[in-house]
C-alpha positions as CSV (number, residue, x, y, z in Angstrom):
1,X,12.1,5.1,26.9
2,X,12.0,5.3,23.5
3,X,10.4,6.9,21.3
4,X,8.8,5.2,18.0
5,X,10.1,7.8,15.5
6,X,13.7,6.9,17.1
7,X,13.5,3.3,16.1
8,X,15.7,2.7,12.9
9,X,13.8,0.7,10.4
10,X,14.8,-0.3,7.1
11,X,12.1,-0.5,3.7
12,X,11.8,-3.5,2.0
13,X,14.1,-2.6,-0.2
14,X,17.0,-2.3,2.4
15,X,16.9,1.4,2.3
16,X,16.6,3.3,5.7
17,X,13.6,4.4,6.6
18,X,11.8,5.6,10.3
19,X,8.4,6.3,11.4
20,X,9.5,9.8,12.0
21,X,9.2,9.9,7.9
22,X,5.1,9.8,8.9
23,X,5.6,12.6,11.6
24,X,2.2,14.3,11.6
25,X,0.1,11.7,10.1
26,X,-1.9,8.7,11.2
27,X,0.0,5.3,10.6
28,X,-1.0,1.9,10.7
29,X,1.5,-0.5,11.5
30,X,0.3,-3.9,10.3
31,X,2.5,-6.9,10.8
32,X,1.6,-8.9,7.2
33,X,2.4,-12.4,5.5
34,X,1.6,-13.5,2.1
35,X,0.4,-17.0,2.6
36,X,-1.7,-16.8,5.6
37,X,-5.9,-16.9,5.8
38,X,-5.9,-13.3,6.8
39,X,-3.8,-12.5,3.6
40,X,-6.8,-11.0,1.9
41,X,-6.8,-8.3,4.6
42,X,-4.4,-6.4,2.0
43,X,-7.0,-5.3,0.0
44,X,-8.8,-3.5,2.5
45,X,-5.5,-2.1,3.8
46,X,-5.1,-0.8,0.2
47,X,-8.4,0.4,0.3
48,X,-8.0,2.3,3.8
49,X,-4.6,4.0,2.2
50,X,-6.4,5.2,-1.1
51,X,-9.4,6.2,1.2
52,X,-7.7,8.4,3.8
53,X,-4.0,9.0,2.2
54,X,-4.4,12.8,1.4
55,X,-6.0,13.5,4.9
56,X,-3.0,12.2,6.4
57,X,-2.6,8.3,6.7
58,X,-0.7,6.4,5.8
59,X,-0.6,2.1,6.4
60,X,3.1,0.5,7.1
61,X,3.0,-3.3,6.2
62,X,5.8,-5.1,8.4
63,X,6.7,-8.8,6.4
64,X,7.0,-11.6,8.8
65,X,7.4,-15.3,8.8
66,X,7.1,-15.8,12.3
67,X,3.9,-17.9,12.5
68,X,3.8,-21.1,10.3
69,X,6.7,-19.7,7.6
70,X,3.3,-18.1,6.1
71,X,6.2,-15.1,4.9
72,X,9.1,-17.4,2.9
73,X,9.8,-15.0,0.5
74,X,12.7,-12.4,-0.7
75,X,11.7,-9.3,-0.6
76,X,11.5,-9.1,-4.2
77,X,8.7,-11.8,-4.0
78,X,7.0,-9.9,-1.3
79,X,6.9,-6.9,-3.2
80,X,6.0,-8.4,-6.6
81,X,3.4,-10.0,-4.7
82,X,1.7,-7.2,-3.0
83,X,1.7,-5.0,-5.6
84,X,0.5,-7.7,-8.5
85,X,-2.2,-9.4,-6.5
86,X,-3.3,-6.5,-4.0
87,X,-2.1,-3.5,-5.8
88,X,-0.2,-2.6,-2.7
89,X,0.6,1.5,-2.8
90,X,1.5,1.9,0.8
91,X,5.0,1.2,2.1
92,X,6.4,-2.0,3.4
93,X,9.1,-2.6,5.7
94,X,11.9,-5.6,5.9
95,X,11.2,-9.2,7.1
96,X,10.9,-8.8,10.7
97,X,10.4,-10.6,13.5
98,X,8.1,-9.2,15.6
99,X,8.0,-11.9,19.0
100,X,11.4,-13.7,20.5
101,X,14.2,-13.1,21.4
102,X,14.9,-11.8,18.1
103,X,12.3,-9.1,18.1
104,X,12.6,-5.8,16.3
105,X,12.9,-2.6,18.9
106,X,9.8,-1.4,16.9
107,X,7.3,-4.6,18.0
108,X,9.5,-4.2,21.5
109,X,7.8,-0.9,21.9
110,X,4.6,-1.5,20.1
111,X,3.8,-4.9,22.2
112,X,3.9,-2.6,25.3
113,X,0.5,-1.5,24.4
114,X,-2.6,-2.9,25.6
115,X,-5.4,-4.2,23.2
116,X,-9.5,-3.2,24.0
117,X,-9.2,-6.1,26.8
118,X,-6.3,-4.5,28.4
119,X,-3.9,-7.3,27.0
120,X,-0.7,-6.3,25.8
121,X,2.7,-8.7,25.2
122,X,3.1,-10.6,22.2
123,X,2.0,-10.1,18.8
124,X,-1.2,-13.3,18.2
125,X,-0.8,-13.8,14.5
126,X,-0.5,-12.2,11.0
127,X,-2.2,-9.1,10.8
128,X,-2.0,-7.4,14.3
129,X,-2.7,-3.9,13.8
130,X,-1.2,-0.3,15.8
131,X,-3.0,2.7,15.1
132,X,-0.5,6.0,15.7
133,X,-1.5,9.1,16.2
134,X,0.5,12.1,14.4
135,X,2.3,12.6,17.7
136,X,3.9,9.2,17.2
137,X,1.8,7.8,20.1
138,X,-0.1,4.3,19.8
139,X,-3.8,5.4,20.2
140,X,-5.1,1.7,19.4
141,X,-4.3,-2.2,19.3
142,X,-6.4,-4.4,17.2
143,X,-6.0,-8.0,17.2
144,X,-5.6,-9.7,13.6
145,X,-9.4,-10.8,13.2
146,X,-10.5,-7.3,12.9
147,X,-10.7,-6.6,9.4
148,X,-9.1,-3.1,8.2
149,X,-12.4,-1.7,6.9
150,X,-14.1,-2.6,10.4
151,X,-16.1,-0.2,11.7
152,X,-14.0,0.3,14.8
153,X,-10.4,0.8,13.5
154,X,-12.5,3.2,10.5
155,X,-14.1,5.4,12.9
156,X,-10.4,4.9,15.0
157,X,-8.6,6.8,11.9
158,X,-10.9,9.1,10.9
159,X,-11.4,10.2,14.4
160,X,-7.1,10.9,14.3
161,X,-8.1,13.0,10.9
162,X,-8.5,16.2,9.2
């Protein structure tokens, strides 16, 4: 099996990156899209990074435009539009497709995992979210209508902590 920190990823500006970069801290692994309903969510995922970034967490948005082409643009237009209308700090990854047969090793790996209702398989929508531990281990799955500043995935991170 492997491991998550083994997975190659690549930034959203092409440049290659890994989880193992977060070794040691808490990530959130957030698959995102710009023109969805649940787009909003970025500004409590800002708001979670500015909130526990020097305790150790850190929030990894993953661009997709698997469900309803609610992701069409470059990557230029992702990033101008995260950081313009969210103020997006925390790092984003490539377009990625996240369900399929086209599906990234990194959501192979992560759709493993079971959600609270013991479900695991393919990613539901925009804004599915995979708490890792500093060990590189999924420790929860929240399905995309739980908002990032919920109490549950908040008590979740700060329970993973300093």
């Amino acid at each position: 099996m492997t491991t998550l920190y083994e997975i190659p990823l690549r930034t959203l500006a092409g440049e290659p990156a890994s989880l193992a970069d977060y070794r040691g801290r808490a990530v959130l692994v957030v698959n995102v899209a710009s023109q969805c309903g649940l787009t909003p969510q970025y500004a409590g995922l800002e708001r979670l990074q500015q909130r526990y970034a020097e305790r150790g967490f850190t929030v990894v948005g993953v661009p997709c435009n698997q469900f309803a082409g609610q992701e069409p643009g470059t990557a230029d237009e992702i990033g101008t539009f995260c950081s313009a209308t969210y103020g997006v700090t925390f790092p984003l990854l490539e377009k990625t497709e996240v369900n399929g047969v086209g599906r990234h090793p990194l959501y192979g790996e992560l759709t493993r995992v079971a959600d609270a209702a013991g479900e695991a398989g393919d990613i539901q929508w925009n804004f599915e979210k995979f708490l890792i531990d500093g060990r590189g281990e999924v420790v929860a799955r929240l399905r995309p209508g739980t908002e990032p500043e919920s109490p549950e995935l908040v008590s979740a991170i700060e329970a993973l902590l300093p």
